[in-house]
Every structure is written in C-alpha cells, then in structure tokens.
N, C-alpha and C positions, 0 to 999 in steps of 0.2 A: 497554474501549475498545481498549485495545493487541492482545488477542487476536485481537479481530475483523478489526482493519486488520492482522495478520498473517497470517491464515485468507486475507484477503481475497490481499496480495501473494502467498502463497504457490501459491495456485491459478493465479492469472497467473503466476507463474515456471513454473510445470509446461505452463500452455498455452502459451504461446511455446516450452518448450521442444521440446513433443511437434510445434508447429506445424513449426518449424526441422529437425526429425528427418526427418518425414516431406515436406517439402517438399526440402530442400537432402540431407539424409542425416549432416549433423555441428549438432552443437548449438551455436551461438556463445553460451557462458554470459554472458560480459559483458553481452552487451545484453539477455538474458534479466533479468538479475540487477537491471542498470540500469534497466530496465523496473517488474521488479517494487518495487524501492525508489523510485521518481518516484510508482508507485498507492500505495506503504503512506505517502509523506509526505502526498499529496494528499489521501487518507483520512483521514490523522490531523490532519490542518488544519477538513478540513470538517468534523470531531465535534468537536474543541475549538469552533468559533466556533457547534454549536449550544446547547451549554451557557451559561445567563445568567448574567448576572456580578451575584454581589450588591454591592449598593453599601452597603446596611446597614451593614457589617459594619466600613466605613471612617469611618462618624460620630460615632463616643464622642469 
C-alpha cells in the first residue's frame, strides 16, 4: 500500500516539477513537494478505508 501511494506522490512531484521548469523556468519545490504529500495522504486514506474491518476478531 505505501509503495504504491509513494510511486503514486512521487510521479506528481516530478510533474509539477517539470510543469514549473518549463512554464516559469525555476522549480518552486515547496509546493511541488506540498502537493505531492496532500496526493500520497489522500491515497493513503482512500486504501486504508477500502480495507474491511473484521469485527470477529473483537468477540471472544
């Protein structure tokens, strides 16, 4: 799970960054950076709640 939403931010950190290069000509890593950490918690929120919760495991 974590690989993936890392795979996933770190491709968004490269496109905004190449976005910011070739549009402006200076990279603003912050909000690259910030960007890509808001998709990899967003990611990592929507796979945890697809996972079902066993309730078994809570009735002995």
């Amino acid at each position: 799970m974590l690989k993936k939403n890392s795979k996933i931010a770190l491709a968004i950190f490269v496109v905004i960054s190449f976005k910011d290069y070739l549009s402006q000509g200076e990279i603003l890593w912050g909000d690259s950076l910030l960007y890509a950490a808001i998709i990899f918690v967003v990611y990592l929120i929507m796979d945890w709640t697809k996972e079902p919760y066993d309730w078994s495991k809570h009735k002995r």
